[in-house]
C-alpha atoms as one frame of an Amber mdcrd trajectory, in Angstrom:
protein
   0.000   0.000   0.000   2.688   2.322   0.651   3.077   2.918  -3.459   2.718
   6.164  -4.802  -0.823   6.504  -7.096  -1.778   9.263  -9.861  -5.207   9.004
  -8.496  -7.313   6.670  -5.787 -10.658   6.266  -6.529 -12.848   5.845  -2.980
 -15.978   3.425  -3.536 -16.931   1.244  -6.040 -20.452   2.787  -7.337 -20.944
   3.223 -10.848 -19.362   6.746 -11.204 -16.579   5.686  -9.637 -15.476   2.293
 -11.605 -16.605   4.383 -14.560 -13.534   6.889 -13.828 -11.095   4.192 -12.684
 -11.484   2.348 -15.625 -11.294   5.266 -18.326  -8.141   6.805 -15.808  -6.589
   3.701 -16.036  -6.694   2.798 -20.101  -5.692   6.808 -19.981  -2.473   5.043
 -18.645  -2.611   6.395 -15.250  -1.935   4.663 -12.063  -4.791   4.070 -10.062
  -5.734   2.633  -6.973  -9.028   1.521  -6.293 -10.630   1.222  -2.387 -14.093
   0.664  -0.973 -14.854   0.342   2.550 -17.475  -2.726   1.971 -16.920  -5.867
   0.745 -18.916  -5.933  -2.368 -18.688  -4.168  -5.491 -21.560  -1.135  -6.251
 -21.525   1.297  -3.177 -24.684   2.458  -3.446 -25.568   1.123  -6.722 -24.945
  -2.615  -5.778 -27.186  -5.642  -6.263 -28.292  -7.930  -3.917 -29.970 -11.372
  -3.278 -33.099 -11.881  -1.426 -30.769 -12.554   1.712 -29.015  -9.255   1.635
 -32.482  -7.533   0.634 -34.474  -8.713   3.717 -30.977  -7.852   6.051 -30.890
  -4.592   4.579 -34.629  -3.416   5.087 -36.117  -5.783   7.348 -33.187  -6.880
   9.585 -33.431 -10.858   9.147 -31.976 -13.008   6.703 -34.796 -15.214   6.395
 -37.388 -14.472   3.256 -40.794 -16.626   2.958 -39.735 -19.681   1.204 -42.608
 -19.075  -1.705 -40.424 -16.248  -3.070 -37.825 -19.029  -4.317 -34.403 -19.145
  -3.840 -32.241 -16.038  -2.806 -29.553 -16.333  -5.337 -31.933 -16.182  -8.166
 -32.616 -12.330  -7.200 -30.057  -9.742  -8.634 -32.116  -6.793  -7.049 -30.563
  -3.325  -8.392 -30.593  -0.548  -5.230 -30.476   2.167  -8.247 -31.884   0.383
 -10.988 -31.540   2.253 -14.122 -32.467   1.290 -17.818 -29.515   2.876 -20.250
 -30.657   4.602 -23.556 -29.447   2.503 -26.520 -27.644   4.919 -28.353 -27.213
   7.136 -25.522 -23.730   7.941 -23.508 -23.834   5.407 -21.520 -23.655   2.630
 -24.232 -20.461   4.710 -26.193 -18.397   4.960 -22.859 -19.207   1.318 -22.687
 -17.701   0.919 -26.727 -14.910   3.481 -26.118 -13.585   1.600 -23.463 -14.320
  -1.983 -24.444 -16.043  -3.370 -21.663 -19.126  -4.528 -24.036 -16.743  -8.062
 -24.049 -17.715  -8.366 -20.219 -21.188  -7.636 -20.337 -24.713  -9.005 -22.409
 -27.473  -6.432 -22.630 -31.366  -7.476 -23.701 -33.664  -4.722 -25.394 -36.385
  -3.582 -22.772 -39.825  -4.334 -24.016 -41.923  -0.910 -23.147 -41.528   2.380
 -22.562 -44.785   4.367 -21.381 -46.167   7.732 -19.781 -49.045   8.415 -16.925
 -51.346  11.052 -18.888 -54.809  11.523 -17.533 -54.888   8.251 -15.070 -53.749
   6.008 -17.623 -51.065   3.987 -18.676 -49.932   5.098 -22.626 -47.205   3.158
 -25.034 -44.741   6.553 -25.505 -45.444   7.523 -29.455 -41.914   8.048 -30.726
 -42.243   8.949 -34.214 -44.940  10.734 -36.874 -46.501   7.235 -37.679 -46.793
   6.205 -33.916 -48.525   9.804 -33.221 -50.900   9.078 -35.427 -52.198   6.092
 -33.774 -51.716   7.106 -29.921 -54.816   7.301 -27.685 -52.916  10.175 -26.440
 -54.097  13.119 -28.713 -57.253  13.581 -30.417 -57.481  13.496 -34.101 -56.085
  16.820 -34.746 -53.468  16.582 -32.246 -52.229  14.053 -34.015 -51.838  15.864
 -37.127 -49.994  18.904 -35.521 -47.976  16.454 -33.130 -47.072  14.257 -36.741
 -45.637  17.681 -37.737 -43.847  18.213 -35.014 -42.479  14.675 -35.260 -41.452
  15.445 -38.176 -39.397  18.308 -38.364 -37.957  16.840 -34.993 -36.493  13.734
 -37.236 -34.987  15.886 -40.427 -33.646  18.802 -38.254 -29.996  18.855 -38.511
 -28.003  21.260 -36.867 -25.202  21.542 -39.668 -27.946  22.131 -42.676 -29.773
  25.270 -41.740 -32.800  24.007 -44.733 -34.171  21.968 -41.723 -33.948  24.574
 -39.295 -37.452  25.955 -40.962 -35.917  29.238 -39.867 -35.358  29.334 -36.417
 -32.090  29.196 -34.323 -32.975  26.657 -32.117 -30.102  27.852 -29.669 -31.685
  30.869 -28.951 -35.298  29.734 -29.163 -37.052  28.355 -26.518 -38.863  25.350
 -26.273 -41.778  26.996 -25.413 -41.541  28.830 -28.553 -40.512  26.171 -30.734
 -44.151  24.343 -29.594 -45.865  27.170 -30.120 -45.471  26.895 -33.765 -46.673
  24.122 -34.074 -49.618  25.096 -31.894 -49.491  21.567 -29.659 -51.517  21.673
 -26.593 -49.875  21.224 -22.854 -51.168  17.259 -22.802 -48.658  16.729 -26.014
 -45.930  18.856 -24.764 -45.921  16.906 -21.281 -45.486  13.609 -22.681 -42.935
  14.612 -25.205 -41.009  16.940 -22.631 -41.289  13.673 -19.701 -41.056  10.871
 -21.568 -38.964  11.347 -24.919 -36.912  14.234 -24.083 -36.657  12.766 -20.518
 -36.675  16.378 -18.677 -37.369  15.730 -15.258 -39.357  18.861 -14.438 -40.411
  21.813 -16.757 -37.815  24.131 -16.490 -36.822  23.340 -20.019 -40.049  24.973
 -21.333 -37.908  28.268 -21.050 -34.394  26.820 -22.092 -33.388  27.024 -25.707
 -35.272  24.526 -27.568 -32.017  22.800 -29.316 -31.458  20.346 -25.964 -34.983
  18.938 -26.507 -34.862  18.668 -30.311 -31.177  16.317 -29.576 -33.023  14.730
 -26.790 -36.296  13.390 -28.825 -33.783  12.284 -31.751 -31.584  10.246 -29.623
 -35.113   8.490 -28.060 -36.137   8.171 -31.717 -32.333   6.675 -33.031 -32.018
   4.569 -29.805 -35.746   2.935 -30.173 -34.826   2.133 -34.039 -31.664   0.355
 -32.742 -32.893  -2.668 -31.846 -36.338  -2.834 -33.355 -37.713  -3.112 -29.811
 -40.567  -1.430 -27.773 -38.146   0.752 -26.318 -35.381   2.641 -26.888 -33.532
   1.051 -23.644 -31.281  -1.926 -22.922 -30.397  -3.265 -19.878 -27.795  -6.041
 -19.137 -28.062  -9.921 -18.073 -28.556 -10.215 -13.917 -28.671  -6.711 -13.689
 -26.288  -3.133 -13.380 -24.171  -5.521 -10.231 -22.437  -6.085 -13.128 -21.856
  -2.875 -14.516 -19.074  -2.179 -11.931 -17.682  -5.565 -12.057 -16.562  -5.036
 -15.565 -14.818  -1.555 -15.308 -12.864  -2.796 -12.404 -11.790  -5.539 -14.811
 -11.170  -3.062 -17.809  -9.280  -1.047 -14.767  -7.190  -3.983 -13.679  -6.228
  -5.004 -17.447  -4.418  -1.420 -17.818  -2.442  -1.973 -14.266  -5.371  -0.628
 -11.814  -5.239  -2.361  -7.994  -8.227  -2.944  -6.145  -8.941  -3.454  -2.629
 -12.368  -4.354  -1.121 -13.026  -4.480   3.016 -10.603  -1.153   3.761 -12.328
   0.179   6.827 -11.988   4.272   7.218 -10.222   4.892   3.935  -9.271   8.786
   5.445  -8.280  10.809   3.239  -5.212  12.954   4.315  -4.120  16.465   3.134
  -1.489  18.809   3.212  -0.971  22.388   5.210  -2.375  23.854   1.774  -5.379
  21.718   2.238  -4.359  19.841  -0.735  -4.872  15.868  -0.877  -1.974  13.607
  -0.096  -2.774  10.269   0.224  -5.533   8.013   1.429  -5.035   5.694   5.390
  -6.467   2.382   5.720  -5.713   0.092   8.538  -2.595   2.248   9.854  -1.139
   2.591   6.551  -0.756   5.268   3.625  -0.943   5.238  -0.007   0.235   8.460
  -1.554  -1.348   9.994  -4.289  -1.770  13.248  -6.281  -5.903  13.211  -6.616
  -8.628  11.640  -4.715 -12.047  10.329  -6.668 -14.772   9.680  -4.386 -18.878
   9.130  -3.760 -19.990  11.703  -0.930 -19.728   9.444   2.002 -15.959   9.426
   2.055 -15.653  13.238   1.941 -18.986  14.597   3.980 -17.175  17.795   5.163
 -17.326  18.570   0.957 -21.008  18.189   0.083 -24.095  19.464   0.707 -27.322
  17.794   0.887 -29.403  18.661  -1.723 -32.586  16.743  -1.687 -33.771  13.446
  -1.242 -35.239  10.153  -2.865 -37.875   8.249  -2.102 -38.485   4.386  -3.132
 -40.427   1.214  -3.160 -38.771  -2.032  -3.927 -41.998  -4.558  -5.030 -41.494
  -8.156  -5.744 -44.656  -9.284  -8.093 -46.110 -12.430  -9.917 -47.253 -10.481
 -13.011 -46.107  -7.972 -14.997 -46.916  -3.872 -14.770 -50.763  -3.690 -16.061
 -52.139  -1.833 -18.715 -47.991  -2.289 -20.549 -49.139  -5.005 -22.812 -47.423
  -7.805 -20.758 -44.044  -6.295 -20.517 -41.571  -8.459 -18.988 -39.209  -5.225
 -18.439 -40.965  -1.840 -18.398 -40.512   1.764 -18.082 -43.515   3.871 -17.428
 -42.918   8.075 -16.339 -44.847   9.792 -14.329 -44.871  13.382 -15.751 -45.083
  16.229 -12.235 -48.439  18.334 -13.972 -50.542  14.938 -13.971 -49.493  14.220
 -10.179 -49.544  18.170  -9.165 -45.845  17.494  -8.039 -42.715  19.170  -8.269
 -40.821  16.337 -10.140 -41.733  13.546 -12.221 -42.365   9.962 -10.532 -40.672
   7.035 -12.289 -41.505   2.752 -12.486 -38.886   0.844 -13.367 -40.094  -3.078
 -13.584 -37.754  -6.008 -15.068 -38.061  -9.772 -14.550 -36.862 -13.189 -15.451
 -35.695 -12.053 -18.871 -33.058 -10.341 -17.917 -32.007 -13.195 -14.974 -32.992
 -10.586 -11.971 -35.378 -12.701 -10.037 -36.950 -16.252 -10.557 -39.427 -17.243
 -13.841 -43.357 -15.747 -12.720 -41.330 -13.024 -10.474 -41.159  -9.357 -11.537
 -38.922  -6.449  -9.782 -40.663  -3.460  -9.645 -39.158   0.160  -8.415 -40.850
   3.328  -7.824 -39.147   6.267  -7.355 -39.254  10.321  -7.093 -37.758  13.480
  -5.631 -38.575  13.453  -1.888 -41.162  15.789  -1.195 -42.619  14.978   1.615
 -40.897  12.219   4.712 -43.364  10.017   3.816 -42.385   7.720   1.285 -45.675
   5.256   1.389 -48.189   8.227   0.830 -45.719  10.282  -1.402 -45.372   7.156
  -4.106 -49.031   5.918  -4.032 -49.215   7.377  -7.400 -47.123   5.043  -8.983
 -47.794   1.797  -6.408 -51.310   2.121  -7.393 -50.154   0.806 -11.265 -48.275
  -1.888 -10.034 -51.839  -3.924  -9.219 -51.372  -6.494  -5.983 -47.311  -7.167
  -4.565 -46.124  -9.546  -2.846 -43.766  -8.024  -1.065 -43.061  -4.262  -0.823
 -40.200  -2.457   1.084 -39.567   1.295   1.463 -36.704   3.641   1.593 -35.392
   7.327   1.325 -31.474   8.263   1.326 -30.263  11.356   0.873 -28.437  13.352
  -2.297 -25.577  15.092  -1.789 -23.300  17.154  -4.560 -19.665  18.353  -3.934
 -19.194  21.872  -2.929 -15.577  21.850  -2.581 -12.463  23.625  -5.057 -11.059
  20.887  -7.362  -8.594  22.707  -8.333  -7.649  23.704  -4.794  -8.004  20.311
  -3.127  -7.625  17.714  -6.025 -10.664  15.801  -4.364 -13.394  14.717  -7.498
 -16.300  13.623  -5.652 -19.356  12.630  -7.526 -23.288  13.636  -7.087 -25.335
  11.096  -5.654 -27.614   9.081  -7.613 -31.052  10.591  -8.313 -34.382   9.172
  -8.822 -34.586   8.685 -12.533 -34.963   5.772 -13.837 -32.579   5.664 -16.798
 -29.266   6.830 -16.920 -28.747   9.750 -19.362 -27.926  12.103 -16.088 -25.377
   9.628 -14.503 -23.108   9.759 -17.321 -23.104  13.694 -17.679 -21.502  14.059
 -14.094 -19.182  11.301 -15.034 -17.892  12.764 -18.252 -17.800  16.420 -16.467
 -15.221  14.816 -13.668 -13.498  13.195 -16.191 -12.847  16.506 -17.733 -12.056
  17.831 -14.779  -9.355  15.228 -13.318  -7.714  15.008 -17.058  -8.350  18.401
 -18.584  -9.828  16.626 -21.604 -12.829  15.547 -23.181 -13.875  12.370 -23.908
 -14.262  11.496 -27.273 -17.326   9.537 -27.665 -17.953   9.495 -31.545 -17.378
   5.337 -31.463 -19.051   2.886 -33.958 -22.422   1.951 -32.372 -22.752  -1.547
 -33.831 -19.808  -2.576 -31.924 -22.009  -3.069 -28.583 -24.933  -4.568 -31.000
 -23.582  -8.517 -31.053 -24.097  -8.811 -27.171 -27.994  -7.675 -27.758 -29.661
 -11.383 -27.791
């Protein structure tokens, strides 16, 4: 331990194998520590076992529920956008060879007390139970130009500089009503409240055409993937990638206390009376506290089912959004459900998750909303933890600590705060323009 590292990464959540693995193939010499003896942090997996330990203090689930080591049960499940950042960090770095993704069957959006299939393109607008007849027309146009805009060919740009005009605006033309511009805004552009309404209107227009590209991918009912026995795995594989290019890992490292210099300035990491040196820290919130802030909080059910969500056509892995306006909330509400298909819980058992932005301290009444669509559980457990960002000087301290996971339900806003403290630790950007179709041979 008493090496000298360019960075040491503290925790092994998502974020953080992320970063080790892309410091690593960037040739650097990284050590890698977590306090716990599994992989994930706070995005780990567990069995049945670990589940009931965790929320209900015993280790002994009703036998009916089959065997514990059939359940991969995500604590921050997340589906991850086919074409999206997620998958070309994944491609950049290789790690597709470690892992097998399945298309997700469904994604669909609470409008007026009802579950809808999400209409992604002009044809699919047409048809949607969403919009009345002409709706559809005017949301077919909007579909439209949505598809052939491109921002290098100002033909398609029918006119308007989409960096300057608003969302708002850019609906306006094509005189949609608020119904339309909440499902589109919630559950294809994947906003997660309506503060984009008054942003420029170019975010949205690259948001709906990556749903669109992703959904085309793989000819599914979705635009999302998700891999075999769940996102435990996700962190597994970077730490491989990272210990391929030279990265060391150590699991079970009570304290892990970070150590600085009179400038305040990080020095090395102490773990059972001994130091590694290093030049930069990378960390989740818990190992730094005295650098973060809290800054909201999540609250969650965990279900485990014998059926699938109603009313999603019998999808055996499901997304469904809960836009804020139809729940009079702040923030949207989100249901993640996935099953035997994806080897995360026994054949005839389903996983469901509901989740939102805290509002209130109680979880059961808060999330009603979206427990009511999940139809009769057989077990249901429920939890809030707290979100925390960094509010330290990186360049003062060389500590990169990450934001805490929030309640959404895919992962488009997990990679963005990775790829920002990537920049930040290297002083480069990541270049993500990889060939797609390399991840595509791991899809069945």
């Amino acid at each position: 331990m008493d090496e000298e590292y360019d960075v040491i990464v503290l925790g092994t959540g998502l974020k953080e194998c992320i970063l080790s693995g892309l410091l690593s193939v960037d040739g650097l010499k990284v050590l890698h520590m977590d306090r716990n003896d599994y992989y994930g942090g706070e995005s780990t997996s567990l069995n049945l076992i670990q589940l009931w330990k965790k929320f209900r203090g015993d280790n002994k689930p009703p036998p009916h529920l089959g065997s514990s080591k059939d359940y991969n049960i995500d604590m921050n499940p997340k589906f991850i956008m086919a074409n999206g950042m997620l998958v070309r960090v994944l491609i950049h770095t290789d790690v597709t060879k470690y892992l097998y993704f399945k298309a997700v069957d469904g994604s669909y959006v609470f409008n007026k007390g009802k579950v809808h299939k999400v209409p992604s393109n002009d044809m699919e607008a047409l048809k949607s139970p969403l919009m009345g007849i002409f709706e559809k027309r005017r949301a077919r146009k909007f579909f439209i130009y949505v598809q052939d805009y491109n921002e290098s060919d100002p033909k398609t740009h029918d006119g308007m500089d989409l960096t300057r005009v608003t969302t708002k605006e850019l609906i306006a033309k094509f005189g949609l009503d608020d119904n339309t511009v909440d499902f589109i805004g919630h559950a294809l552009a994947l906003h997660r409240d309506d503060r984009y309404l008054s942003e420029p209107a170019l975010d949205t227009v690259k948001r709906m055409k990556l749903y669109a590209e992703s959904l085309a991918r793989f000819q599914g009912g979705s635009p999302y993937i998700y891999p075999l026995y769940g996102l435990g795995e996700l962190p597994q594989a970077f730490a491989r990638l990272s210990a391929v290019y030279g990265g060391t890992y150590m699991l079970n490292k009570p304290e892990c206390k970070v150590e600085f210099d009179d400038q305040g300035k990080v020095v090395g990491v102490t773990s059972e009376g001994e130091t590694a040196k290093c030049k930069k820290v990378v960390c989740d919130p818990s190992y730094l506290p005295g650098k973060v802030r809290k800054v909201g909080k999540v609250a969650r059910a965990i279900a485990i089912m014998s059926h699938p969500i109603p009313n999603t056509n019998d999808s055996q892995s499901v997304q469904v959004i809960l836009p804020q306006k139809q729940l009079g909330r702040k923030s949207d509400m989100y249901l993640f459900c996935c099953s035997y298909s994806h080897n995360v819980c026994p054949k005839g058992k389903f996983i469901a998750f509901v989740s939102t932005e805290a509002e209130t301290d109680q979880p059961a009444i808060e999330l009603k909303p979206g427990i009511d669509l999940l139809g009769p559980v057989d077990e249901i457990f429920f939890d809030m933890y707290d979100r925390y960002e960094p509010v330290n000087e990186p360049g003062l301290d060389n500590c990169f600590i990450s934001t805490s996971y929030d309640a959404t339900t895919h992962f488009e806003s997990t990679v963005v705060d990775v790829l920002n403290m990537y920049t930040l630790i290297t002083g480069k950007v990541l270049d993500l323009s990889v060939d797609l179709s390399a991840a595509s041979a791991a899809e069945e």
